[in-house]
C-alpha positions in Angstrom: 74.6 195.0 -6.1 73.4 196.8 -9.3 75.0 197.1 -12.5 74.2 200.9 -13.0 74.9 200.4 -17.2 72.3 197.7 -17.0 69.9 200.0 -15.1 70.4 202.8 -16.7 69.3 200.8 -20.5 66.4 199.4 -18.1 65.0 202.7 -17.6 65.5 203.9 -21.1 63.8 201.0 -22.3 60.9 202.2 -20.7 60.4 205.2 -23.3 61.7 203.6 -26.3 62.7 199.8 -27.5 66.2 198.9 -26.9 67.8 195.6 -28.4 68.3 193.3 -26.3 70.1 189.7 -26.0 69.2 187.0 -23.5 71.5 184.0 -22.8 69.5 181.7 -20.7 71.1 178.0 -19.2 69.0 176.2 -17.2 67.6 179.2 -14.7 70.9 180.8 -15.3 70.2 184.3 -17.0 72.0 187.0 -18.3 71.2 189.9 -20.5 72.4 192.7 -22.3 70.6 195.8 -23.7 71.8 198.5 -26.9 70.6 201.4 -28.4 72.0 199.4 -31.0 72.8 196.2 -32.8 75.1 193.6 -30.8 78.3 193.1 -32.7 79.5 188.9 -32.4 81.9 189.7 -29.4 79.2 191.4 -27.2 76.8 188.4 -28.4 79.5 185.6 -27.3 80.5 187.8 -24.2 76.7 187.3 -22.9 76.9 184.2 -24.5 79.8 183.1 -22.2 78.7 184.9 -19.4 75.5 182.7 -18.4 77.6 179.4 -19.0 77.6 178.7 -23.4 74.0 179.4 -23.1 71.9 179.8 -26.3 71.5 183.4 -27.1 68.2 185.4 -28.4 68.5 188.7 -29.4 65.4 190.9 -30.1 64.1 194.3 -29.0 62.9 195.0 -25.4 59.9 197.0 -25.0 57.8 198.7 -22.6 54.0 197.6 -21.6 51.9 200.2 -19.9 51.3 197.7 -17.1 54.5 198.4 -15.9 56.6 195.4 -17.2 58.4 194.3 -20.6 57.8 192.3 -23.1 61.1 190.7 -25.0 60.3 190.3 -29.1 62.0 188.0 -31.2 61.9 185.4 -33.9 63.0 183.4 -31.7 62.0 183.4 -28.0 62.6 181.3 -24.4 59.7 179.5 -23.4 57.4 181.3 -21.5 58.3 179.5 -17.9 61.8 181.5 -18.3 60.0 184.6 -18.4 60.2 184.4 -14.0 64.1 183.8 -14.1 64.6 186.5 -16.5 62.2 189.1 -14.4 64.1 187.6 -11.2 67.4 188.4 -12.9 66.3 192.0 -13.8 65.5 193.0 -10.3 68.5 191.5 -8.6 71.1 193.2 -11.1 68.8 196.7 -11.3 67.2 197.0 -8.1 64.0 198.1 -10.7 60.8 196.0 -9.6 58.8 195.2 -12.9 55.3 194.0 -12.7 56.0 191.3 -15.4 58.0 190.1 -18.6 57.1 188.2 -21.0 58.8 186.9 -24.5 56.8 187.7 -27.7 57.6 185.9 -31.0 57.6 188.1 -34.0 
């Protein structure tokens, strides 16, 4: 089922960057978009969420091929970049044409 606040930040990011945090533990993922900065409890909420996971929290942006790119000074390597895409579509229902992480 999708999470409509989740979708709804999706499809904003499209126009304009959104932060953005991604816990990722093993190919467990979980994410959570902003229009602005995450205070600590949203960070260990996401955090917690994806099982203790490390966290990376950067801005989301658009590409015009259709897909995202995640920047951040610190980044997932790029072989998480499916699970994250995966996890996207399955709580959205939005099918990107790719994601990618981006280290600024």
């Amino acid at each position: 089922m999708a999470d409509g606040q989740l979708t709804q930040l999706v499809k904003q990011a499209k126009s304009a960057p959104r932060k953005c945090i991604i816990a990722v533990k093993g190919a467990h993922v979980t994410m959570g978009l902003s229009k602005r900065n995450f205070s600590a409890k949203q960070k260990k909420d996401v955090k917690d969420e994806a099982g203790s996971a490390k966290a990376y929290v950067g801005v989301l942006e658009a590409e015009e091929s259709g897909g995202f790119v995640f920047k951040a000074p610190d980044v997932p390597p790029n072989s998480l970049s499916k699970a994250v895409l995966m996890y996207i579509r399955k709580e959205t229902g939005i099918n990107l044409r790719s994601f990618h992480f981006m280290k600024t």
